[in-house]
C-alpha positions in Angstrom: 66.8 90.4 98.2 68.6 93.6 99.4 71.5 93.7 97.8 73.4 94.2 102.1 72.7 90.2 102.2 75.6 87.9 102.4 76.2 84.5 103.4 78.3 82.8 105.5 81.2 80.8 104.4 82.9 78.2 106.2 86.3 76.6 104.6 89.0 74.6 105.5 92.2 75.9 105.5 95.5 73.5 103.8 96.7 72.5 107.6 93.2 71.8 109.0 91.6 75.1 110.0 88.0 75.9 109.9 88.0 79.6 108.6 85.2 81.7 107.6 84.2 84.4 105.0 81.4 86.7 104.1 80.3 86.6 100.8 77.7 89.0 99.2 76.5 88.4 96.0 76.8 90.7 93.2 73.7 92.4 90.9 73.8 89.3 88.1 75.5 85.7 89.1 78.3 86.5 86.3 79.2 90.4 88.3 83.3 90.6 88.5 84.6 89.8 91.7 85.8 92.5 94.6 88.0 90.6 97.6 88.6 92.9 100.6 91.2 92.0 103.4 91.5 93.0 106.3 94.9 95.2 108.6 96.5 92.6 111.0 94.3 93.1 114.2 91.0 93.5 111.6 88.5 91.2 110.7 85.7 91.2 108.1 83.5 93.4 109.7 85.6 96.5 109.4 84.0 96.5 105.1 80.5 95.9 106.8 79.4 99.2 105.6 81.4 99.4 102.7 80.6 96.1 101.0 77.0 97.4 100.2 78.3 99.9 98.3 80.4 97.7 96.4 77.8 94.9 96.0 75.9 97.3 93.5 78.8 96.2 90.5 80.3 93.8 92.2 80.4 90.3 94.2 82.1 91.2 97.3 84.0 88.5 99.7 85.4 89.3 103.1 87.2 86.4 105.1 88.3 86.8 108.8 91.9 86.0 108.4 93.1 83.3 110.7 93.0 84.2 114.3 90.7 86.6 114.4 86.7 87.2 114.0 85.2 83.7 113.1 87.9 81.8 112.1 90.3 79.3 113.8 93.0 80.5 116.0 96.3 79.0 115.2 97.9 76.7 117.9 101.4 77.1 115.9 101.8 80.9 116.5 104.7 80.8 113.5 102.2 80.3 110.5 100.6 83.9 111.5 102.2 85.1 108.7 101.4 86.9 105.4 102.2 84.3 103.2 99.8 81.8 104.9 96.9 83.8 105.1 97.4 84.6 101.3 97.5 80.7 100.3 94.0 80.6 102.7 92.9 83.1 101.1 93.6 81.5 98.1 92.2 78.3 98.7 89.0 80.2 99.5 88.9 81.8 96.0 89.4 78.5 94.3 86.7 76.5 96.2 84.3 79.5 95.3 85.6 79.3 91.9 86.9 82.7 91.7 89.0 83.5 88.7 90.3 86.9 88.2 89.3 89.7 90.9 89.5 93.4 92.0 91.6 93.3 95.7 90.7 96.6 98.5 93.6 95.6 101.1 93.7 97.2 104.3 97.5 97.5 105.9 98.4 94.0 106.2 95.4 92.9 103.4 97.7 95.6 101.2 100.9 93.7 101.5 98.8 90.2 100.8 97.7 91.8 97.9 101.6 92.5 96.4 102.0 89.0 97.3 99.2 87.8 95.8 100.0 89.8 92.4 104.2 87.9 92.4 101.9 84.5 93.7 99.2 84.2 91.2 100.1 86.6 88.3 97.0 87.5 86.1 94.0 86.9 88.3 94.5 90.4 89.8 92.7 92.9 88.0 92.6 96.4 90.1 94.0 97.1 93.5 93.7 99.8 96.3 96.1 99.6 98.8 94.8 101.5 102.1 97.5 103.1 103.6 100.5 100.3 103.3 103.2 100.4 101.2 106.8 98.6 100.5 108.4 100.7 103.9 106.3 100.2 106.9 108.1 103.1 108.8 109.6 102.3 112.0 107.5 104.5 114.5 104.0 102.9 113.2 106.1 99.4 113.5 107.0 100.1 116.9 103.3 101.0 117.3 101.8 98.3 116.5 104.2 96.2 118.1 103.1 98.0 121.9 99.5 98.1 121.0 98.6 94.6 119.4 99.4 91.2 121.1 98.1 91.1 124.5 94.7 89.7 125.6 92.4 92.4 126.5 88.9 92.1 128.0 86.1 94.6 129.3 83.3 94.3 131.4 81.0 96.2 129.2 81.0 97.9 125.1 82.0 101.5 127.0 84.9 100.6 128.7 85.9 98.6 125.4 85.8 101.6 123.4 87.3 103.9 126.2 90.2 101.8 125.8 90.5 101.8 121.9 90.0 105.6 121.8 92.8 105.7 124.2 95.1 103.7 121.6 94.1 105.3 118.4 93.0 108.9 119.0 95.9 110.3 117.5 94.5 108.3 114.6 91.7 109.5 115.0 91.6 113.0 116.7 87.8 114.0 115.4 86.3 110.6 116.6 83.1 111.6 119.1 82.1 108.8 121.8 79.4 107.4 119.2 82.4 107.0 116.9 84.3 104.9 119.0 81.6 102.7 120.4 80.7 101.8 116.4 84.5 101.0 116.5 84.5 98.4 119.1 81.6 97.2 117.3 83.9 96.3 114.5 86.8 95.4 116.9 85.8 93.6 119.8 83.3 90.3 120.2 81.3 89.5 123.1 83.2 86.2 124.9 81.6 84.7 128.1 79.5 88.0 129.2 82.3 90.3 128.7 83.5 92.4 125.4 87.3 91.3 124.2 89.4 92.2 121.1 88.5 89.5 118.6 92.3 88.2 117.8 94.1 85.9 119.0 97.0 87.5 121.2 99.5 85.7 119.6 99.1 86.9 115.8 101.8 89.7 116.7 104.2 86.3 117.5 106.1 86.5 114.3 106.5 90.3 114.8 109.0 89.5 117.5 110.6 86.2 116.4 114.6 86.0 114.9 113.0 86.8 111.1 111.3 90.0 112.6 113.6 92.6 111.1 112.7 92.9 107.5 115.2 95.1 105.0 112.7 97.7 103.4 114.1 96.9 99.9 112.3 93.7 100.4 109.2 94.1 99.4 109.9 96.3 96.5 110.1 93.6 94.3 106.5 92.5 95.7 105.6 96.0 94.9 107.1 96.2 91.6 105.1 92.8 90.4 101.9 95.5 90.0 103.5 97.7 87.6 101.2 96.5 84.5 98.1 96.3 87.6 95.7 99.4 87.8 96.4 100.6 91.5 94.6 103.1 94.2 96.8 104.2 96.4 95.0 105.6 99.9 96.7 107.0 102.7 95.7 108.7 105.7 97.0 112.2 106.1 98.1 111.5 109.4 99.6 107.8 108.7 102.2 106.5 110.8 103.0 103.9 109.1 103.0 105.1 105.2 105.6 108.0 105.0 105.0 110.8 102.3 108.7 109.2 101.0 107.1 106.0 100.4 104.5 107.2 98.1 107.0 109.4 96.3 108.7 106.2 95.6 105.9 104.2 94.8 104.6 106.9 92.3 108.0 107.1 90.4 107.7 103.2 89.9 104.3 103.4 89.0 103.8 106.7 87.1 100.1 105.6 86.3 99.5 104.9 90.3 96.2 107.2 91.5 96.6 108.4 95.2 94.2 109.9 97.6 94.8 111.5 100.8 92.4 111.7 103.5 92.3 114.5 105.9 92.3 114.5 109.7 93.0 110.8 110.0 96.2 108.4 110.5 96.8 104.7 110.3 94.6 103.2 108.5 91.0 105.0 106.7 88.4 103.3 107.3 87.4 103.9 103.9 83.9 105.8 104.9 85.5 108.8 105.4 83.8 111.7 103.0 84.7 110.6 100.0 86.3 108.0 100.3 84.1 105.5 98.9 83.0 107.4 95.8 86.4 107.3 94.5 86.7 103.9 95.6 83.9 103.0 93.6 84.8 105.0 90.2 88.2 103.4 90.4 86.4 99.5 90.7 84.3 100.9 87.9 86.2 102.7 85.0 84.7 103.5 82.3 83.9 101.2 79.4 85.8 102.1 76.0 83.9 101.8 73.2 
């Protein structure tokens, strides 16, 4: 069996849902657990090249997040929320009879994995955050606010990735066309003969409700819950939504915190990026005292 395999999971969420999850099996049925989550327009297939890498130590489990890739959308837009993906999420781990596990959270998958760490103390064993920290600073906010939430279909893969180019390439600035198009791959699904974002439109809902406004000292406590947690800490150079501040802050709470920077791109790695995963990889893999 090559060790890219993975099988498709399909679970039931508390409230009824039918979400789904890869999950590829490690090198021994006993191999420590990785879970990898997914930024808030994301889905599983953004680790699709990554998870091999990782399935050489470890057992490696992706789900699509509510509302986007394979799973359920959410007819009650007010549950796309942080704290409800993290109890499916959860729920997932339990029925696979997952105990304690290594976390690699994208963005949004970086602030499930705080609250994961103050919701189930213990079963977190070591973390890398990609590019997301306690202050989401306004101007990626704002950002994401213009760029995610509306329903957007193309007639072919081409003009799908024209369009994401257009909306990340200051992300992105060294991207080439063949780039992009393996982007939309990731990104987009094909619906009814065309090519469309695969998310539900409305995921960005809570974003603009009355409890939209979140006070940055917030989620410091979240953050603070991973003090005694071994944590990676990845940001893109060009990151508009983790400010250089942040990290300085996050650092000085967490003296033994390891950070990488990666060159030429913004909001968020995609974790292939030269280097990237080799240090990803030695951090899920320290080595053994004897």
């Amino acid at each position: 069996m090559s060790r890219s395999y993975f099988r498709n999971v399909h679970f039931k969420s508390d409230d009824g849902l039918k979400l789904y999850a890869r999950d590829y099996p490690g090198p021994t049925t006993d191999a420590p657990v990785v879970l990898c989550l997914h930024g808030l327009s994301r889905n599983s297939r953004d680790f699709e090249d990554l998870a091999p890498l990782l399935q050489q130590t470890h057992r490696v489990i992706i789900p699509d997040q509510r509302g986007r890739g394979r799973s359920d959308f959410d007819d009650h837009v007010e549950r796309y929320t942080p704290q409800t993906y993290i109890l499916d999420t959860l729920r997932l781990l339990d029925e696979l009879s997952v105990g304690t596990f290594s976390l690699v959270g994208t963005s949004m998958g970086g602030l499930m994995a705080m609250g994961i760490s103050a919701l189930a103390p213990g079963r977190l064993q070591r973390v890398v955050l990609n590019d997301i920290g306690p202050v989401i600073a306004d101007r990626g906010l704002n950002r994401i606010k213009q760029s995610v939430g509306s329903k957007m279909v193309f007639p072919d893969w081409s003009a799908a990735a024209q369009y994401l180019a257009t909306v990340n390439e200051t992300a992105f600035p060294n991207y080439m066309a063949s780039d992009w198009l393996r982007f939309a791959a990731r990104a987009c699904s094909q619906q009814a003969g065309e090519v469309a974002l695969d998310y539900d439109p409305n995921i960005t809902g809570p974003l603009s409700g009355a409890n939209a406004e979140v006070s940055p000292d917030d989620l410091w406590p979240l953050f603070d819950t991973l003090a005694n947690t071994s944590v990676l800490l990845i940001r893109g150079a060009l990151s508009d939504l983790l400010d250089q501040s942040c990290v300085e802050e996050m650092q000085r709470r967490h003296p033994t915190i390891e950070f990488l920077e990666v060159a030429g791109v913004g909001h968020a790695p995609m974790l292939d990026e030269p280097g990237v995963s080799d240090t990803l990889i030695s951090f899920l893999n320290p080595p053994i005292d004897r």
